[in-house]
N, C-alpha and C positions, 0 to 999 in steps of 0.2 A: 486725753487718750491714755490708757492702760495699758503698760508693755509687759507680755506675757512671754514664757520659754520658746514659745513657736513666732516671736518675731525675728528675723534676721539677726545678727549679732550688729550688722554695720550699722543698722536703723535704730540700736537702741541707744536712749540719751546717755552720755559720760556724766558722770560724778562732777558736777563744779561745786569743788569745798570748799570755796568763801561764798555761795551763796548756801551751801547745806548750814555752816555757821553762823548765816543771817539769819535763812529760815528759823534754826533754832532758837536763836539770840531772842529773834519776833515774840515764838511762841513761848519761849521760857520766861519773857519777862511779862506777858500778856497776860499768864495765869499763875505767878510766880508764888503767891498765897495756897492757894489750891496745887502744886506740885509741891512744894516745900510740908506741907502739914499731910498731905498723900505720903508721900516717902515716910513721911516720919512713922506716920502709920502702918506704912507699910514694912519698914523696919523691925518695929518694936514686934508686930504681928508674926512676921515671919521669925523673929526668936523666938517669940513663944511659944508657936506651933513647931519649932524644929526644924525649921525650914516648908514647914506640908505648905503652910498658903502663900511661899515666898511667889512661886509662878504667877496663879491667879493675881495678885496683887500687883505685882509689877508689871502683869498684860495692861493691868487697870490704868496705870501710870501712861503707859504707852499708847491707850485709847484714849487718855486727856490730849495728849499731843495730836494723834491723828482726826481726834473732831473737831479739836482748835484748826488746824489745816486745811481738813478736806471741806466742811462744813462752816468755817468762822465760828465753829462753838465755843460759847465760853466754859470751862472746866468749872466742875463742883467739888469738892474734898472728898462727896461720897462716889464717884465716877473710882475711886481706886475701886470701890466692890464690883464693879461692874461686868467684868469679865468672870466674877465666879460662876456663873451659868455654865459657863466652861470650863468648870473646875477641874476636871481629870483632862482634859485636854493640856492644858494650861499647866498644871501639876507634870504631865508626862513629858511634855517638853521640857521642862524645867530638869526634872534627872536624865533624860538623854544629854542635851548642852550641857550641862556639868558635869557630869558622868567622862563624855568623849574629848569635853577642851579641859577637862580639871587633868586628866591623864596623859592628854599631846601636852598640855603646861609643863610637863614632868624633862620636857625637853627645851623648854620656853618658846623655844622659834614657831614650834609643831600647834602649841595652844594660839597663840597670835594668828597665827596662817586658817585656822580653825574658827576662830574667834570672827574672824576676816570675810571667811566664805559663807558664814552661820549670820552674818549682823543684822539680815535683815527678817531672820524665824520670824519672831515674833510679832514685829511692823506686820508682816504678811498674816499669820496668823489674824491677827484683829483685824486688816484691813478686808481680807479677802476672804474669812470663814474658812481657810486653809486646814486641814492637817498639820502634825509637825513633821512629819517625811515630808509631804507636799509643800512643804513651807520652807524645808533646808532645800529640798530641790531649786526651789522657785528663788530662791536667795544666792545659792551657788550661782546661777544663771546671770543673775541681776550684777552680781559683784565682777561677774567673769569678763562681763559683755557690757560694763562701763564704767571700765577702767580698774582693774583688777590693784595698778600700783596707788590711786588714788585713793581705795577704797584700805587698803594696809596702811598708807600713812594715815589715815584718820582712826583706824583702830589703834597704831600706835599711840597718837596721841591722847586718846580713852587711858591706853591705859597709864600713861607716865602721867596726868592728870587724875585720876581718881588715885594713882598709888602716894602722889602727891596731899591729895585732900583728904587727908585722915581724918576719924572724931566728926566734932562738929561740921568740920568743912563739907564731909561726903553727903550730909542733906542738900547742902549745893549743886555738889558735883555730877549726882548721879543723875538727878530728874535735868539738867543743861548736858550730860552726855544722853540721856532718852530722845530729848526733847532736837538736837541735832539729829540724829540718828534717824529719827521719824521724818525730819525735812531731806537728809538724804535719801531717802527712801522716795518720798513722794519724787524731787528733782531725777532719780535714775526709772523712776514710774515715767515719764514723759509727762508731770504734772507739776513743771515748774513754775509756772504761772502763777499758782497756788501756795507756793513756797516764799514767791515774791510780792502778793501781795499782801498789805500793811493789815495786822489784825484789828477787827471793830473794836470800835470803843465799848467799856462798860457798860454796862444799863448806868442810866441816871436813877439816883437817887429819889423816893420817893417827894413829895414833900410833907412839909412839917404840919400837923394840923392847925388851923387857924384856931386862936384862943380868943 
């Protein structure tokens, strides 16, 4: 079941963050190859365009998570391009969210609280072909109506964890905070089920030809 702005606030599922951090834990370690060499790409890519293909690239990241999840897919390295169909979507989201929490940061509490009621844009975005007005809407909503203080403690700990995981560490840390992020999303979706069950296993290995 998909919980949208027009269900009840009491009907809609609460945030439980040891399973959003299972979910994650699941998905990050399930396709840890394919996020880890994504980011990296997605990184290097986004310096060199100046940030222009940071959005689309990092929706891509965030679509690895959501097909691992919603689908049992397994992620591929080139899924980070994925989202560029939505390039300027994706793109325009990207300077509204930094633009509006790069400036409430200016006050640290205003960017966090911001950070908080915005976390789930882009899940939404990908999931649901959303807008990004329609997307901070549908996210305000989602964060508001379960569990608003649940949802702040997890964005803090985003971020004393990535400010933590400097350099090398932050290829880790970003796509294991996505990849959480993405299971809280589905869990406050009413699609925990999905969060809690165990990802497939790999394809096997072809075999070796007979000599």
């Amino acid at each position: 079941m998909t919980v949208d702005a027009t269900t009840p606030a009491l009907a809609r599922p609460r945030l439980d963050v040891g399973l959003a951090f299972k979910g994650g834990w699941n998905a990050f370690t399930a396709d840890i190859v394919p996020l880890l060499l994504g980011t990296l790409i997605a990184g290097v890519l986004s310096i060199v365009t100046l940030g222009i293909l940071a959005g689309p690239l990092f929706a891509g990241l965030y679509n690895m998570v959501v097909l691992r999840i919603r689908e049992d897919r397994h992620a591929r390295v080139e899924d980070v391009f994925s989202c560029l169909d939505r390039f300027w979507s994706f793109l325009g989201a990207a300077i509204v969210l930094v633009t509006l929490i790069g400036l409430a940061s200016l006050t640290i509490v205003g960017g966090v609280l911001l950070a908080t009621i915005w976390m789930y844009t882009v899940p939404l975005m990908v999931d649901r072909g959303l807008g990004v007005f329609d997307a901070m809407g549908a996210s305000y909503h989602k964060v508001v109506d379960g569990g608003f203080w649940e949802h702040l403690a997890l964005a803090v700990l985003f971020v004393v964890l990535n400010a933590v995981a400097d350099g090398p560490l932050a290829i880790v840390a970003v796509p294991f905070t996505i990849a959480v992020v993405g299971a809280a999303y589905f869990v406050t979706d009413g699609r925990g089920g999905l969060v809690e069950r165990p990802p497939a296993a790999p394809p096997a290995a072809p075999p070796l030809p007979q000599t």
